[in-house]
C-alpha positions as CSV (number, residue, x, y, z in Angstrom):
1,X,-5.9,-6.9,17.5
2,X,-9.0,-7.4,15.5
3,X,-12.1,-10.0,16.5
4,X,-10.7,-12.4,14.2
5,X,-7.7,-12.4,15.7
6,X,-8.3,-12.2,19.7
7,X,-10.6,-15.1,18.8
8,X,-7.7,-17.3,17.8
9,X,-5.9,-16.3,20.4
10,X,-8.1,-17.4,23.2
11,X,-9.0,-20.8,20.9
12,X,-5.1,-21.1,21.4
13,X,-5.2,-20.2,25.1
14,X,-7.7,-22.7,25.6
15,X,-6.0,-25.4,24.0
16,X,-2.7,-24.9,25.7
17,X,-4.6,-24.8,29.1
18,X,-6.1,-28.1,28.4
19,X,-3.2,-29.9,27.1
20,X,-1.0,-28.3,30.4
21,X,-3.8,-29.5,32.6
22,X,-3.7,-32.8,30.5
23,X,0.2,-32.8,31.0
24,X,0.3,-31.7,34.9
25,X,-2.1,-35.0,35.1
26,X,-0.1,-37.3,33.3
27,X,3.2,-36.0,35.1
28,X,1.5,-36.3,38.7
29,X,0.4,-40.2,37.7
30,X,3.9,-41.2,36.5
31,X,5.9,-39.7,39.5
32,X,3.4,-40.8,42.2
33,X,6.0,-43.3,43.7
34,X,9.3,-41.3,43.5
35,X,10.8,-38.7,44.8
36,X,9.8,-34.7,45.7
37,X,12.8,-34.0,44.2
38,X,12.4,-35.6,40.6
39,X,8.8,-34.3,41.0
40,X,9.7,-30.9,41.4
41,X,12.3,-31.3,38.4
42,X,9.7,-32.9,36.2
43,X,7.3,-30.3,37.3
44,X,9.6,-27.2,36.0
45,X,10.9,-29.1,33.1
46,X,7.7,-29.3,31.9
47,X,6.3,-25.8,32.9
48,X,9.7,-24.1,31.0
49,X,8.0,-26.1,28.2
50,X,4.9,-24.8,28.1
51,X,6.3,-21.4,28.6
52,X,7.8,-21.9,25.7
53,X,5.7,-23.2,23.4
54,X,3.3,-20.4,24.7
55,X,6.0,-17.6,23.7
56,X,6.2,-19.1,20.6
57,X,2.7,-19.3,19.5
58,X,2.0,-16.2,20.7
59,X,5.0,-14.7,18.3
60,X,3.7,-16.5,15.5
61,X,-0.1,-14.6,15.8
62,X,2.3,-11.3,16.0
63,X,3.9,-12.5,13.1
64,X,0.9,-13.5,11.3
65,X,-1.0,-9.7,12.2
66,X,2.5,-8.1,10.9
67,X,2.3,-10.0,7.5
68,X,-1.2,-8.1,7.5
69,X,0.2,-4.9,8.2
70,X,3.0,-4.9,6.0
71,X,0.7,-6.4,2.9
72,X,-2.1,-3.6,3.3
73,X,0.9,-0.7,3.5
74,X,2.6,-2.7,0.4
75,X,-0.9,-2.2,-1.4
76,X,-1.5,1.3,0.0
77,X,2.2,2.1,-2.2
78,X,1.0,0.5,-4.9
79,X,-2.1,2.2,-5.3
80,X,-0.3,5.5,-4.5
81,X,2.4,4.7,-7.2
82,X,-0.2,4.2,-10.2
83,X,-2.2,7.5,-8.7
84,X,1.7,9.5,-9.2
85,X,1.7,7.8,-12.9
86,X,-1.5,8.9,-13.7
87,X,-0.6,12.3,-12.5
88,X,2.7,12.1,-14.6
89,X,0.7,11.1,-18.0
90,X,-1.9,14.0,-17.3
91,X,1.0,16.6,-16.8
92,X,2.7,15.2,-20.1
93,X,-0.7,15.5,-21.7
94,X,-1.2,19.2,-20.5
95,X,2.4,20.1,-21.4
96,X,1.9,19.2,-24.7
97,X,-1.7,20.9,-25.1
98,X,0.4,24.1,-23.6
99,X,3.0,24.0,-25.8
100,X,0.5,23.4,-29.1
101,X,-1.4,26.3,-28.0
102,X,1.8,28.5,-27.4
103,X,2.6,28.1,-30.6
104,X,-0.8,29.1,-32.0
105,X,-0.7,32.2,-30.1
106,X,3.3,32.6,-31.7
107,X,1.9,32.8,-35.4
108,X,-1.7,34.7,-34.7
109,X,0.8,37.5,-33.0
110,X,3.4,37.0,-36.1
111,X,0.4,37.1,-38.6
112,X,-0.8,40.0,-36.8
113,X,2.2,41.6,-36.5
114,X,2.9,41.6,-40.8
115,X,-1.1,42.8,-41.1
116,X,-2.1,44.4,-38.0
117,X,-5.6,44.1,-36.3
118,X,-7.3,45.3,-39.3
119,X,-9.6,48.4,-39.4
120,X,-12.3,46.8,-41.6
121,X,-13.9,43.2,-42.8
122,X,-11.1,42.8,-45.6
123,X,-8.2,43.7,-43.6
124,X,-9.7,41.4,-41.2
125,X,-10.2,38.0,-43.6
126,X,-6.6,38.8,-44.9
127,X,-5.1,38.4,-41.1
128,X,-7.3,35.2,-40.8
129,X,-6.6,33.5,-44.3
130,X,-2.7,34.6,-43.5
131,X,-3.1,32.5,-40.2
132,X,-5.0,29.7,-41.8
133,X,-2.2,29.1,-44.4
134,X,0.7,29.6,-41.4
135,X,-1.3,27.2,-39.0
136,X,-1.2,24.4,-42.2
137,X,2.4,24.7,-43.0
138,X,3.1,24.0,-39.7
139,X,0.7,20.9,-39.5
């Protein structure tokens, strides 16, 4: 449990001990001329009550501190799920970058394959005009 709530908590403890105190009280002052035996009946009637009403509060708080729980894992996905999209655009956007540049490297080798390297400056232009023109056909 957290400060905030164990601080509840023994608020609620408090108040249930004051209002059982106030009950044991009231119960004593309107049995005082009967029986034991109706005393006694009173007296766990009324103690299966507050048992009760303890148990119950006391599941609510769990309930309240599982709500927590649940919402910070819920938000913990969530986050997680738009970091795996982000991912999945950056992968797309690599892919395609790969795939452009595959195909670049596809018409230097063709280009370079009809000229050759090129053993001088002319030979070389003619390989990179040759590639220039390919690279704009396929644009």
């Amino acid at each position: 449990m957290n400060d905030k709530s164990e601080q509840i908590f023994f608020v609620l403890l408090r108040i249930f001990v004051g209002i059982a105190i106030v009950g044991l009280m009231v119960l004593f002052l309107t049995n005082l001329g009967k029986q034991p035996s109706d005393i006694a009946f009173s007296l766990i009637a009324f103690i299966i009550s507050v048992a009760a009403l303890v148990m119950t509060t006391l599941q609510s708080v769990s309930i309240l501190r599982q709500v927590r729980v649940t919402k910070k894992a819920a938000k913990l996905v969530q986050e997680s799920s738009d970091m795996v999209q982000l991912l999945i655009k950056e992968d797309k956007t690599m892919e395609r970058a790969l795939r452009e540049d595959l195909a670049l490297d596809r018409e230097i080798v063709v280009a370079l394959e009809e000229h050759g390297i090129g053993n001088n400056e002319e030979e070389r232009k003619a390989v990179a005009k040759t590639i220039k023109h390919r690279l704009r056909r396929k644009n």
